[in-house]
LUMSEZA-934342 format. One record per residue: residue number from 0; x, y, z of N, C-alpha, C, O, CB in turn. Coordinates in Angstrom, 1 decimal. Atoms other than C-alpha are relative to their C-alpha. Glycine has a CB too. Layout:
<atoms>
<atom num="NUM" n_east="X" n_north="Y" n_up="Z" ca_east="X" ca_north="Y" ca_up="Z" c_east="X" c_north="Y" c_up="Z" o_east="X" o_north="Y" o_up="Z" cb_east="X" cb_north="Y" cb_up="Z"/>
...
</atoms>
This chain:
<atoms>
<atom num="0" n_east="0.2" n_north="-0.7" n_up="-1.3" ca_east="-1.8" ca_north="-2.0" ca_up="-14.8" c_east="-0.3" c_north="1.4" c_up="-0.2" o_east="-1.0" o_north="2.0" o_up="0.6" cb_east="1.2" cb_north="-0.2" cb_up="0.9"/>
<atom num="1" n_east="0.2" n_north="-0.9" n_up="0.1" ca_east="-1.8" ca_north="1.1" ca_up="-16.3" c_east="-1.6" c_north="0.3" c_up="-0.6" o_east="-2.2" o_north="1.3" o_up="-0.2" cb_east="1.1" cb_north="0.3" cb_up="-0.7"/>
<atom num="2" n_east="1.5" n_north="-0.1" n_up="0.6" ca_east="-5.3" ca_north="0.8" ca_up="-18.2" c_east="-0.7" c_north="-0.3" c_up="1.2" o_east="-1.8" o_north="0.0" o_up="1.2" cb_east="-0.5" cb_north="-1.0" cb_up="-1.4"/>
<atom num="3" n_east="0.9" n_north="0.3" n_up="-1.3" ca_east="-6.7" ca_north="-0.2" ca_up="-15.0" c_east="0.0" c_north="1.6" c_up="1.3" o_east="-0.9" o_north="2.2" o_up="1.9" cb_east="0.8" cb_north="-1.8" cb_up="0.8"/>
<atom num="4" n_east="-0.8" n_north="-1.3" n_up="-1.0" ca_east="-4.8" ca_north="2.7" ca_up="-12.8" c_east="-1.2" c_north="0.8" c_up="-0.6" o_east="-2.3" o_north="1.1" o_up="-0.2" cb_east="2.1" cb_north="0.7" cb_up="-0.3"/>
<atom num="5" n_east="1.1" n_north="-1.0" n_up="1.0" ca_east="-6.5" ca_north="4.9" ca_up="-15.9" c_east="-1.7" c_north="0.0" c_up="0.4" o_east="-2.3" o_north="0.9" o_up="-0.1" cb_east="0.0" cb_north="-0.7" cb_up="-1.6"/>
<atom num="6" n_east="1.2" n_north="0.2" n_up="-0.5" ca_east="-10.1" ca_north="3.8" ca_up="-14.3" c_east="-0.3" c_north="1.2" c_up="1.1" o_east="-1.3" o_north="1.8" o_up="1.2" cb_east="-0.1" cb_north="-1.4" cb_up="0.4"/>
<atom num="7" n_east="0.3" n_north="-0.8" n_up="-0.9" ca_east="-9.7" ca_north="5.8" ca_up="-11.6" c_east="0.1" c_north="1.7" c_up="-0.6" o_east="1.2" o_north="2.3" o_up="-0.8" cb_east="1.0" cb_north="-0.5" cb_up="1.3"/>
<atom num="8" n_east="-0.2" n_north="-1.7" n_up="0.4" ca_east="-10.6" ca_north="9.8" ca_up="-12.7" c_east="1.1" c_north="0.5" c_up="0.6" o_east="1.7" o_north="1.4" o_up="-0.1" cb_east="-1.1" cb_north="1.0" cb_up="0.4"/>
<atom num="9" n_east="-1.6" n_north="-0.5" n_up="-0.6" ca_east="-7.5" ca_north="10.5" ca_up="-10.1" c_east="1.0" c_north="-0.2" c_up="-0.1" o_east="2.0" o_north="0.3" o_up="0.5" cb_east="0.2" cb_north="0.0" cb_up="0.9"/>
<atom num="10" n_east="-1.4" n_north="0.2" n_up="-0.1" ca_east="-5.1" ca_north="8.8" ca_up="-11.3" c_east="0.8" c_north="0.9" c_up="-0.8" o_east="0.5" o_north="1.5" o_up="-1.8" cb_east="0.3" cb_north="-1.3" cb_up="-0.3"/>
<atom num="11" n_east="-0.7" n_north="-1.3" n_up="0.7" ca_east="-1.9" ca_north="10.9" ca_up="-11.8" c_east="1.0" c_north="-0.8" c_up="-0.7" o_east="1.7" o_north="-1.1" o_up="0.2" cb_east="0.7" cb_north="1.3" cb_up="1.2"/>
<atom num="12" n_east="-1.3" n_north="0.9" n_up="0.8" ca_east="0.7" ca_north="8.9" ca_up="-13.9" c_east="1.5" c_north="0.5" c_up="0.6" o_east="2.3" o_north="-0.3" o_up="0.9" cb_east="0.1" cb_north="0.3" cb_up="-1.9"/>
<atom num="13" n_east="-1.0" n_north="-0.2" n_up="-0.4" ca_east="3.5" ca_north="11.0" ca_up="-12.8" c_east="0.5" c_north="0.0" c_up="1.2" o_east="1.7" o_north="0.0" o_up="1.4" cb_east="0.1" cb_north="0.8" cb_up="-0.4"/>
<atom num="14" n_east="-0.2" n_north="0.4" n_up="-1.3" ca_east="3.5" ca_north="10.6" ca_up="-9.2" c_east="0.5" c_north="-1.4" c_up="0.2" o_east="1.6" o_north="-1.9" o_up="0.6" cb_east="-1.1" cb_north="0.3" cb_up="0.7"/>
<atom num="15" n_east="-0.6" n_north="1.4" n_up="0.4" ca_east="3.3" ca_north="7.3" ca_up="-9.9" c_east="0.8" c_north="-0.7" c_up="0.1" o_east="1.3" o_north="-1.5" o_up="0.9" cb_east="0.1" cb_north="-0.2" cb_up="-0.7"/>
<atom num="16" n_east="-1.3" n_north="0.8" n_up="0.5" ca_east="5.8" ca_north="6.5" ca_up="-12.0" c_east="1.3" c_north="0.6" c_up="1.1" o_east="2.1" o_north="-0.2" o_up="1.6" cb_east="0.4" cb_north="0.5" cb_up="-2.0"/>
<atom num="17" n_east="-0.7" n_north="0.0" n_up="-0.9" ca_east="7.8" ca_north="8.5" ca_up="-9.8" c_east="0.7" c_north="-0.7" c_up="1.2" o_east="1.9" o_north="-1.1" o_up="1.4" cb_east="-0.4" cb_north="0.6" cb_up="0.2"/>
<atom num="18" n_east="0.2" n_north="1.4" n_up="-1.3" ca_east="7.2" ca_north="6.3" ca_up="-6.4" c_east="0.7" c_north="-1.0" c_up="-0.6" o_east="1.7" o_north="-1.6" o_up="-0.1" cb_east="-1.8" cb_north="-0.8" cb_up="0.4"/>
<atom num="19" n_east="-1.2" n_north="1.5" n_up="0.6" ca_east="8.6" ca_north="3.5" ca_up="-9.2" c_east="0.9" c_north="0.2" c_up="-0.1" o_east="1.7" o_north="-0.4" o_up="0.6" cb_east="-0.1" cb_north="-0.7" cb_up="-1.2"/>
<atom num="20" n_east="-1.3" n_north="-0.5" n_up="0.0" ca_east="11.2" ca_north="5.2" ca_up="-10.1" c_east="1.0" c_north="-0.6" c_up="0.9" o_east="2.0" o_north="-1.3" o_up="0.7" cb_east="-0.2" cb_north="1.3" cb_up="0.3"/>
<atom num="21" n_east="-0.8" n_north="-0.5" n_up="-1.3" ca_east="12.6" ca_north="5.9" ca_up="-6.4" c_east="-0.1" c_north="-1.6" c_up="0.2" o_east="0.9" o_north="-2.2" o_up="0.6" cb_east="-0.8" cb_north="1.3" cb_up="1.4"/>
<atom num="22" n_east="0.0" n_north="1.7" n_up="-0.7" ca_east="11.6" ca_north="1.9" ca_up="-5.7" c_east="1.1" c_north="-0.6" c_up="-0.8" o_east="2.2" o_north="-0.9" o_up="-0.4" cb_east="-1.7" cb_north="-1.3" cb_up="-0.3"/>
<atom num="23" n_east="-1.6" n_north="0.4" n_up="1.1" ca_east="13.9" ca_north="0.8" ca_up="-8.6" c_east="1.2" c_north="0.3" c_up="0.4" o_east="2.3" o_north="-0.3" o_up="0.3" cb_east="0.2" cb_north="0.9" cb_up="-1.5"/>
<atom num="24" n_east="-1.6" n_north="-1.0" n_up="0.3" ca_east="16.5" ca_north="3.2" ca_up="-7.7" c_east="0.5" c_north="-0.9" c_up="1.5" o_east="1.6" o_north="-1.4" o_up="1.5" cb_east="0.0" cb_north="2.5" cb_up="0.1"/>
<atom num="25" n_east="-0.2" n_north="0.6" n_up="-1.5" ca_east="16.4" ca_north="1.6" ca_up="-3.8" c_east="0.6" c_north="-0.9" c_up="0.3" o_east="0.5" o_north="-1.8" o_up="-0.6" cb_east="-0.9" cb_north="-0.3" cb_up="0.5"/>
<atom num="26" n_east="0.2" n_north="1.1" n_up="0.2" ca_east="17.8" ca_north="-0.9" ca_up="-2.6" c_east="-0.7" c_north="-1.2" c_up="0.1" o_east="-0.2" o_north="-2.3" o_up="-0.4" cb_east="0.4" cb_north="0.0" cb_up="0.1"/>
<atom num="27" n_east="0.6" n_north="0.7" n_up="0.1" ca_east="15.0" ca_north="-2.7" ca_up="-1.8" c_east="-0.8" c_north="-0.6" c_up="-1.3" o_east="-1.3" o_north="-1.7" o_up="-1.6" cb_east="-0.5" cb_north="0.3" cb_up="0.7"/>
<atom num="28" n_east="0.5" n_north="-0.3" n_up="2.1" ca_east="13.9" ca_north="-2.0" ca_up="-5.8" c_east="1.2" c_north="-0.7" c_up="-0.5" o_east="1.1" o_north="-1.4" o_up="-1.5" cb_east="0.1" cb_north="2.2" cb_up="-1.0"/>
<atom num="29" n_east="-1.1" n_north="0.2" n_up="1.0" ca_east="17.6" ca_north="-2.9" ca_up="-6.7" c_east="-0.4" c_north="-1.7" c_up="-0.9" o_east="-0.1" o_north="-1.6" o_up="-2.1" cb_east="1.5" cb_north="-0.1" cb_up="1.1"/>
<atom num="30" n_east="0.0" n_north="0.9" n_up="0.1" ca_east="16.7" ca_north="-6.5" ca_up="-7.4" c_east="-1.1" c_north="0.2" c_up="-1.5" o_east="-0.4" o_north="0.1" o_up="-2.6" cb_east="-0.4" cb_north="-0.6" cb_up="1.3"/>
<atom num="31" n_east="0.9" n_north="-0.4" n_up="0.7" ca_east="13.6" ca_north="-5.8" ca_up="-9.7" c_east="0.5" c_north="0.5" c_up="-0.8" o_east="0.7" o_north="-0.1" o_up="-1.8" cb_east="-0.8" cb_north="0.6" cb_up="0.3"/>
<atom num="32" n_east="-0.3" n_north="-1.3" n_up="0.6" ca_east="15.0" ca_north="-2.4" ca_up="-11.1" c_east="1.2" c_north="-0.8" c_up="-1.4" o_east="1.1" o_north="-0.5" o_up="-2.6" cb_east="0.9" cb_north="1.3" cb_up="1.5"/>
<atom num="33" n_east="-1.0" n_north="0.4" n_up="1.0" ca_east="18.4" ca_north="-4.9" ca_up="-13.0" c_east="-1.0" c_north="-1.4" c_up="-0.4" o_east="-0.5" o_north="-2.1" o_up="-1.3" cb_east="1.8" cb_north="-0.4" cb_up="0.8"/>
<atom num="34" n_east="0.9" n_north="1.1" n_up="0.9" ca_east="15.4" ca_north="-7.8" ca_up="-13.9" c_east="-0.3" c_north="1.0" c_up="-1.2" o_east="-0.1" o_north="0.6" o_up="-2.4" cb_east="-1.5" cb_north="-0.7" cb_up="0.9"/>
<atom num="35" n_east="0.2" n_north="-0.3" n_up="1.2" ca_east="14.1" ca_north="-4.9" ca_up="-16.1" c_east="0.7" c_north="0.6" c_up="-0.8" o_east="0.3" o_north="0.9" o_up="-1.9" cb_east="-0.8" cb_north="0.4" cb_up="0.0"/>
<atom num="36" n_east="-0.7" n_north="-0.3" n_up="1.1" ca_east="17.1" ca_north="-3.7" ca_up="-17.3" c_east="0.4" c_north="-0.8" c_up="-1.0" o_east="0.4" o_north="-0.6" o_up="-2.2" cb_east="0.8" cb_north="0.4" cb_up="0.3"/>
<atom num="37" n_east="-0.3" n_north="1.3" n_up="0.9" ca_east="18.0" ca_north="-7.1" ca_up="-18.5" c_east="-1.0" c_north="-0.6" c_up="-1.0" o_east="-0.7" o_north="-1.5" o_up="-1.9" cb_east="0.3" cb_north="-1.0" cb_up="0.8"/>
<atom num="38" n_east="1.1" n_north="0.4" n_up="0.5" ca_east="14.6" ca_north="-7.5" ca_up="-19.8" c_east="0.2" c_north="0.4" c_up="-1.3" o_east="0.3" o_north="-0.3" o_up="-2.4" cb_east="-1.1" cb_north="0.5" cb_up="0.6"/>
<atom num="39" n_east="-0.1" n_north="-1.2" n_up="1.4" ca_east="15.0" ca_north="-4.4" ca_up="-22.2" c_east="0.6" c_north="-0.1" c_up="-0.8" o_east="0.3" o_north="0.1" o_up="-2.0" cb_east="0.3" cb_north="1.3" cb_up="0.0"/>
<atom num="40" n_east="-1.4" n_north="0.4" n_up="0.6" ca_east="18.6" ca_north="-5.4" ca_up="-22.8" c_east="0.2" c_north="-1.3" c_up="-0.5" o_east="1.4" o_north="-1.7" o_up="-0.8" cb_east="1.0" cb_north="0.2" cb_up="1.0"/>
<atom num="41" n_east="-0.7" n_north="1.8" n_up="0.1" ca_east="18.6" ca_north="-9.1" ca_up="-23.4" c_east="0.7" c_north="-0.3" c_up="-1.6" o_east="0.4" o_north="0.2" o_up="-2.7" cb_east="-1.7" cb_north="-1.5" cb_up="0.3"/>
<atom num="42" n_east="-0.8" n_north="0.3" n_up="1.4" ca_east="20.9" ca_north="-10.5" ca_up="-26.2" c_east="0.7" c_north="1.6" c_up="-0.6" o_east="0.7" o_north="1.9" o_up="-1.8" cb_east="-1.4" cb_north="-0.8" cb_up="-1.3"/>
<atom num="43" n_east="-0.9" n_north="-1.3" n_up="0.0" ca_east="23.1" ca_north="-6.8" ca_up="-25.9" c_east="-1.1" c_north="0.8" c_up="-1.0" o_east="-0.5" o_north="1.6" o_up="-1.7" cb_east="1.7" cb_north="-0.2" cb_up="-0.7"/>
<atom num="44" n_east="0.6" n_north="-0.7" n_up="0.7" ca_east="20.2" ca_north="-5.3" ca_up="-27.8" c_east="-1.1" c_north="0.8" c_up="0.6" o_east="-1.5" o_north="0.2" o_up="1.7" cb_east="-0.2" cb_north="-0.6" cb_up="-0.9"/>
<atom num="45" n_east="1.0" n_north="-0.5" n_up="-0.8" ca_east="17.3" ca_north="-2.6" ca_up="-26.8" c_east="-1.1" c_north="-1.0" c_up="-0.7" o_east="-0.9" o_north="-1.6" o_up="-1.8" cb_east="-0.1" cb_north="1.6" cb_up="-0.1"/>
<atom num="46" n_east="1.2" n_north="1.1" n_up="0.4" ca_east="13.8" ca_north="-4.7" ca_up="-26.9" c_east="-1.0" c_north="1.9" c_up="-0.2" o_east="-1.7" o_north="2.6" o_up="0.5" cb_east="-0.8" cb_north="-1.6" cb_up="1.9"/>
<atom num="47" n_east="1.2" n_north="-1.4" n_up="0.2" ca_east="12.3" ca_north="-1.1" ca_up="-28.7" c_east="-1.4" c_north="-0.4" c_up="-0.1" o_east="-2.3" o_north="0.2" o_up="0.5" cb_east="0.2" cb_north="1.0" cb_up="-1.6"/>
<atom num="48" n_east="1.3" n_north="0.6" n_up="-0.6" ca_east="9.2" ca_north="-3.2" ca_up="-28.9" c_east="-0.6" c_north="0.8" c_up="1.5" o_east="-1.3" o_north="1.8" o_up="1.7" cb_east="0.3" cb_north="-1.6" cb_up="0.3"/>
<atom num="49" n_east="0.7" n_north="0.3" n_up="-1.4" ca_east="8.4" ca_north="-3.7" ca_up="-25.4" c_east="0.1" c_north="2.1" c_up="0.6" o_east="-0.8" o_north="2.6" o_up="1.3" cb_east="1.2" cb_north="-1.6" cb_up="1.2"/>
<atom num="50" n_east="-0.3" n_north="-1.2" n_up="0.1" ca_east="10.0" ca_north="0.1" ca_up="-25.3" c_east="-1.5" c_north="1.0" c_up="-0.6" o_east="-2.2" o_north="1.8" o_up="0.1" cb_east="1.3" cb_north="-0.1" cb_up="-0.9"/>
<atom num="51" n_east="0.8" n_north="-0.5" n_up="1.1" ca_east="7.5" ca_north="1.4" ca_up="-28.0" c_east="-1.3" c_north="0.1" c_up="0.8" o_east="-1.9" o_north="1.1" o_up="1.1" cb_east="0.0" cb_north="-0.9" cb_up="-1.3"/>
<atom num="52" n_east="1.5" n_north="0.0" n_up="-0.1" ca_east="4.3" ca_north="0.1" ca_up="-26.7" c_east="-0.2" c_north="0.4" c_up="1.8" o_east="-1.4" o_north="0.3" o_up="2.2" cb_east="-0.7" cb_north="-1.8" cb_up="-0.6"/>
<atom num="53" n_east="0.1" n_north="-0.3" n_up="-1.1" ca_east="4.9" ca_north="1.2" ca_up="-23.0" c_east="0.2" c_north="1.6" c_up="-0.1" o_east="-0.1" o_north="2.4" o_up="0.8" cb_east="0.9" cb_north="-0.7" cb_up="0.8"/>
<atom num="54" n_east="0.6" n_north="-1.9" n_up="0.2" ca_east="5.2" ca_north="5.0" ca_up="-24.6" c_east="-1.4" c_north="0.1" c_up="-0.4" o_east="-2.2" o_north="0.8" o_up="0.2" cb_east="0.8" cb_north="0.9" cb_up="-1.5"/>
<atom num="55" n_east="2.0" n_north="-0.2" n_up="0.4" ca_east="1.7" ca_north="4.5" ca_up="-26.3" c_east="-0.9" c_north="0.1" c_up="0.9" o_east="-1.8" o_north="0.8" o_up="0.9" cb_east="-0.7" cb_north="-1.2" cb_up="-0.7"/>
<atom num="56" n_east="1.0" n_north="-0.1" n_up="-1.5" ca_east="0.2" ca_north="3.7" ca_up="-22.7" c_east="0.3" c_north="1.1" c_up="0.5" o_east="-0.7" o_north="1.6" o_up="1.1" cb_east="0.2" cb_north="-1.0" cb_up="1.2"/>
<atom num="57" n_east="-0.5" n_north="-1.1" n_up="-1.0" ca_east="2.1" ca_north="6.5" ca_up="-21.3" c_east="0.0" c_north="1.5" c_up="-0.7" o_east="0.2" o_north="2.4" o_up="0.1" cb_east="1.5" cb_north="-0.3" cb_up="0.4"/>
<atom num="58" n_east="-0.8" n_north="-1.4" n_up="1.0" ca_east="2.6" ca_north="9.7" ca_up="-24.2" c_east="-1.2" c_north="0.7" c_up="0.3" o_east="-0.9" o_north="1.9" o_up="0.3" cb_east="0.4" cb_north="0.0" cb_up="-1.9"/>
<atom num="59" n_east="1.3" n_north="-1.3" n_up="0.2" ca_east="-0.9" ca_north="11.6" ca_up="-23.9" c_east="0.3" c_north="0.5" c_up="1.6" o_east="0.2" o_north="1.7" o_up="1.7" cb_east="-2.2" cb_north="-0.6" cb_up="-0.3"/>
<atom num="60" n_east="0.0" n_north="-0.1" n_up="-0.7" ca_east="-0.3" ca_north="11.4" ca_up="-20.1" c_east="1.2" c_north="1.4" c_up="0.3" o_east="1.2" o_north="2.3" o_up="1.2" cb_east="-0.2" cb_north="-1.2" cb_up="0.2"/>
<atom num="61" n_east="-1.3" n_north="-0.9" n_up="0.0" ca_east="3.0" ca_north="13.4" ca_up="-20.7" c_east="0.0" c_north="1.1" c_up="-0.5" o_east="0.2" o_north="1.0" o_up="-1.7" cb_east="1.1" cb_north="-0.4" cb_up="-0.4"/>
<atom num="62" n_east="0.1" n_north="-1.2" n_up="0.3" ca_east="2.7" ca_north="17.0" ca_up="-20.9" c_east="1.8" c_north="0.3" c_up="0.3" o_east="2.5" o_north="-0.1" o_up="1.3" cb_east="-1.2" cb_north="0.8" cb_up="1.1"/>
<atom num="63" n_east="-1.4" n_north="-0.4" n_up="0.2" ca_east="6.4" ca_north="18.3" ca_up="-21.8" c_east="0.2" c_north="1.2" c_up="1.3" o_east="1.1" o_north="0.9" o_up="2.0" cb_east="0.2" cb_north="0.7" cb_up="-1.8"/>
<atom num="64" n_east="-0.4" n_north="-1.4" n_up="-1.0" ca_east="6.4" ca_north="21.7" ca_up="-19.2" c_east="-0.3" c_north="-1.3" c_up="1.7" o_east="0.6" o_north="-1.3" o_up="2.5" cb_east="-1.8" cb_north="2.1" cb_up="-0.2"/>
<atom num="65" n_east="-0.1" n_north="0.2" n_up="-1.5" ca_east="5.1" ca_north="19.6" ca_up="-15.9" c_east="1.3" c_north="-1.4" c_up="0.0" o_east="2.1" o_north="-1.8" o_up="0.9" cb_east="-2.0" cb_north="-0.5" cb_up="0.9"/>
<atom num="66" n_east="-0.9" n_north="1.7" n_up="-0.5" ca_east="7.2" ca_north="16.1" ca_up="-16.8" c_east="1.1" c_north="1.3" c_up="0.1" o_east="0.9" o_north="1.7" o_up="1.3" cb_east="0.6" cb_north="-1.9" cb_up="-1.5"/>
<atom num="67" n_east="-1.2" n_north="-0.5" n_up="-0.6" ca_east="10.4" ca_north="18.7" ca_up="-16.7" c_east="-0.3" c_north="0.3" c_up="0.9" o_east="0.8" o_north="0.5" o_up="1.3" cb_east="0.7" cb_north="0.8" cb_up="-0.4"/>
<atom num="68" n_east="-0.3" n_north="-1.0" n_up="-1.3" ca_east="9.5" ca_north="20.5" ca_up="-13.2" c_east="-0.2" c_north="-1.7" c_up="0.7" o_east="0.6" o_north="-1.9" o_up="1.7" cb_east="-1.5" cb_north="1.8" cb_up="0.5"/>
<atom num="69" n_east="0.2" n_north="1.1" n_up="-1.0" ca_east="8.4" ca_north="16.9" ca_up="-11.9" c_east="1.6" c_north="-0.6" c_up="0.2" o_east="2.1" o_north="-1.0" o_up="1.2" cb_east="-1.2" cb_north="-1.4" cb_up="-0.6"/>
<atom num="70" n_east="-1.5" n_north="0.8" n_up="0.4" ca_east="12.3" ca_north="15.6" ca_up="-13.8" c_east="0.7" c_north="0.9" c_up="1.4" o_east="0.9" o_north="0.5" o_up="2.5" cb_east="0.8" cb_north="0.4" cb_up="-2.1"/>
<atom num="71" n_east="-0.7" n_north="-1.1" n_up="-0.8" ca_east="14.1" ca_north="19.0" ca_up="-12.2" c_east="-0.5" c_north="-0.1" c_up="1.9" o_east="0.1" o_north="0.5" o_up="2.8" cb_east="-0.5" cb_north="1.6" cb_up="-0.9"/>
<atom num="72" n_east="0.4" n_north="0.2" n_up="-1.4" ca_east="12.3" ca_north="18.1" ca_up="-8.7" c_east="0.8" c_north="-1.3" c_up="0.8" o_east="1.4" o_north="-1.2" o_up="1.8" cb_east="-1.6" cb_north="-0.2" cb_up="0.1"/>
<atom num="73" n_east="-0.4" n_north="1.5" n_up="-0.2" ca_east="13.2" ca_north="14.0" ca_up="-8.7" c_east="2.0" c_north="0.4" c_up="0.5" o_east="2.9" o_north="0.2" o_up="1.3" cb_east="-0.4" cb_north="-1.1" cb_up="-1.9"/>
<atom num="74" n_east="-1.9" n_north="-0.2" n_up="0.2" ca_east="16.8" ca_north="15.3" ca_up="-9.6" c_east="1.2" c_north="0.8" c_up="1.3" o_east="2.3" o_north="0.6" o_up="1.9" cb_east="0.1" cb_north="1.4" cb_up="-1.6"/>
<atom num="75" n_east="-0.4" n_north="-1.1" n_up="-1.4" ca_east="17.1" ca_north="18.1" ca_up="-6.8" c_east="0.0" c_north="-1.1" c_up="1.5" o_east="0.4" o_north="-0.6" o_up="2.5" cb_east="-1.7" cb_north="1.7" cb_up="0.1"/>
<atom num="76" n_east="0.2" n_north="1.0" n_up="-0.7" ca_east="16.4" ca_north="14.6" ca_up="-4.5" c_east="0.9" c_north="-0.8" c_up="0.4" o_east="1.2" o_north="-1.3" o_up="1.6" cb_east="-0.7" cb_north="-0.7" cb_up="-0.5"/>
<atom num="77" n_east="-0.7" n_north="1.2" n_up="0.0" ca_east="19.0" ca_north="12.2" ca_up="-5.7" c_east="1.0" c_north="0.5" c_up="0.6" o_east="1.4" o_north="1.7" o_up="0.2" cb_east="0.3" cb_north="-0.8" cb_up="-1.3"/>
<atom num="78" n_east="-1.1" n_north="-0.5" n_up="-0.7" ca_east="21.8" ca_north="12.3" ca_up="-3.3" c_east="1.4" c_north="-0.6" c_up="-0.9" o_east="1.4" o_north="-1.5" o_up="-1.7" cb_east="-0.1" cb_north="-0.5" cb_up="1.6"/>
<atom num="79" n_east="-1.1" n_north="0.7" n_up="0.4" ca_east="25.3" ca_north="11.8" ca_up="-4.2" c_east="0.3" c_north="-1.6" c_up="0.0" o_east="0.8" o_north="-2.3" o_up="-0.9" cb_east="0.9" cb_north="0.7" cb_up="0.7"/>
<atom num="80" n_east="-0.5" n_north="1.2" n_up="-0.2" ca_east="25.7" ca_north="8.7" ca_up="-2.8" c_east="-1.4" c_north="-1.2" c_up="-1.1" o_east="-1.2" o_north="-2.4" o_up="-1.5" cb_east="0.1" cb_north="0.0" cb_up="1.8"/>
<atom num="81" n_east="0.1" n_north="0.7" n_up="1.0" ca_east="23.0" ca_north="7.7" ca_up="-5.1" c_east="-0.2" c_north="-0.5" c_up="-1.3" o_east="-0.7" o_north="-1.4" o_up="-1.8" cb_east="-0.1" cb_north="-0.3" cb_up="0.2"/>
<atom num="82" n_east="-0.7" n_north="-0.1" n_up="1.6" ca_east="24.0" ca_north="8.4" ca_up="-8.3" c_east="1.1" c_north="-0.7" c_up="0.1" o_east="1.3" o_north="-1.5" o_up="-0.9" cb_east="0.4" cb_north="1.6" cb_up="-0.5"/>
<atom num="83" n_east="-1.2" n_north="1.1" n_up="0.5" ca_east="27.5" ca_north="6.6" ca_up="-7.6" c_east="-0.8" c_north="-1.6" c_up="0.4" o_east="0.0" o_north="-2.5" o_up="0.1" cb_east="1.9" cb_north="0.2" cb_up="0.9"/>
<atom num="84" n_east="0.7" n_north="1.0" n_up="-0.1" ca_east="25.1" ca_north="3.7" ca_up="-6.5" c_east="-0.5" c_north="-0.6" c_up="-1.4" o_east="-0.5" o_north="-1.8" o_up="-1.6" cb_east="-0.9" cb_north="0.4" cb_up="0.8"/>
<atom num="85" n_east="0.7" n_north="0.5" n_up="0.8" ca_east="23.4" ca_north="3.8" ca_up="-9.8" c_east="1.1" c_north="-0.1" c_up="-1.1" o_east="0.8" o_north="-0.9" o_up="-1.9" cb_east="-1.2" cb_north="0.8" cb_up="-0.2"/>
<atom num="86" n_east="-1.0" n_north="0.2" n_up="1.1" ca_east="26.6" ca_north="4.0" ca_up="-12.2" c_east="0.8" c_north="-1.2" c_up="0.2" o_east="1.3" o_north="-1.6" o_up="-0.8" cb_east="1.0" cb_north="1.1" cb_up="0.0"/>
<atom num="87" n_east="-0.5" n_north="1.4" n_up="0.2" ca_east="28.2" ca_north="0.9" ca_up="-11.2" c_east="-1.1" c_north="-1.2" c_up="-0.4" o_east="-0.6" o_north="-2.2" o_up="-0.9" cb_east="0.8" cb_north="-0.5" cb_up="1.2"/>
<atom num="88" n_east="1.2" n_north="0.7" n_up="-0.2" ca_east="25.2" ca_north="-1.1" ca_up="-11.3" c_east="-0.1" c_north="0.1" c_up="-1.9" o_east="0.1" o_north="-0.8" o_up="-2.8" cb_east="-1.4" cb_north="0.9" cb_up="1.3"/>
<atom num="89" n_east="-0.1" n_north="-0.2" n_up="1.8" ca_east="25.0" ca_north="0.1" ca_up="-15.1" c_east="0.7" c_north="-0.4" c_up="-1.1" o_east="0.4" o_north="-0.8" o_up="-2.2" cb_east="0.3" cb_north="1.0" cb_up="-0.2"/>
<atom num="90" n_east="-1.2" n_north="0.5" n_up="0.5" ca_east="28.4" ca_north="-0.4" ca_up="-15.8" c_east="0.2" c_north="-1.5" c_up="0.0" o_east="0.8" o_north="-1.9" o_up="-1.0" cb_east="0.9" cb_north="0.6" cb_up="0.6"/>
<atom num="91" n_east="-0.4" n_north="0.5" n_up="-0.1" ca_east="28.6" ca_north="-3.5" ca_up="-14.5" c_east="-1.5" c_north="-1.2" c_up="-0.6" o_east="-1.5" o_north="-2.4" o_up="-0.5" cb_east="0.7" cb_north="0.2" cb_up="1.0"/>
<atom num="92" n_east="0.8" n_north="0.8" n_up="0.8" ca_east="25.4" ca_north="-4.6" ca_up="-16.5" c_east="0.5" c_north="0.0" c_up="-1.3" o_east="0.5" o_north="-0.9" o_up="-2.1" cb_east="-1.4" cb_north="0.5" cb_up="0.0"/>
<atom num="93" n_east="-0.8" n_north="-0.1" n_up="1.7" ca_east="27.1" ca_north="-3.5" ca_up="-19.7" c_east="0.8" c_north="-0.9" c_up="-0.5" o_east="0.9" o_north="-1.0" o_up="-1.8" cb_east="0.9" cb_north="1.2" cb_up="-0.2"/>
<atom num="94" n_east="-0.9" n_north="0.2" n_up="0.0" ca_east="30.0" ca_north="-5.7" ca_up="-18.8" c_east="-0.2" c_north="-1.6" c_up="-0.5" o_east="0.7" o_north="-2.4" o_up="-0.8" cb_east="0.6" cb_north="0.5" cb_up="1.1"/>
<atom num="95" n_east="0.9" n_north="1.2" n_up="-0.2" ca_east="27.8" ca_north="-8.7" ca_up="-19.0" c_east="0.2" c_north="-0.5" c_up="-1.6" o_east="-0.3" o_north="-1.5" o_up="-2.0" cb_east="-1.7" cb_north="0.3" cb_up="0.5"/>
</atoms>
């Protein structure tokens, strides 16, 4: 999806991924958001694979100065309530 996105001269990757981000984090995302944790995670281990080759699509796109002001923006967003949203959800994938 991303080499296709890449077709378009406008596409921005970081807005993007952002919008996914925030869908993951949701709860309408919640459902999705613990399929790919479990994906990454399956058999208590990271899949650095599947890890690996989703930086290669993504690393030229990532300029170090704007991903932090985009990170430090997302961050200035997340409310309290859900950050403790997202720590049990974590925890209680771990527990698995």
């Amino acid at each position: 999806m991303i080499a296709i996105a890449r077709s378009d001269q406008n596409f921005d990757l970081l807005p993007t991924a952002q919008l996914g981000l925030q869908y993951l984090l949701s709860d309408e995302g919640k459902f999705l958001g613990r399929q790919v944790v479990l994906a990454l995670t399956e058999d208590d281990r990271l899949h650095t694979e599947e890890v690996q080759r989703l930086w290669n699509l993504i690393k030229d796109d990532l300029k170090p100065g704007r991903l932090f002001n985009v990170a430090l923006s997302a961050l200035s967003e997340i409310s309290t309530e859900g950050v403790a949203a997202i720590l049990p959800l974590a925890t209680a994938m771990k527990a698995r």
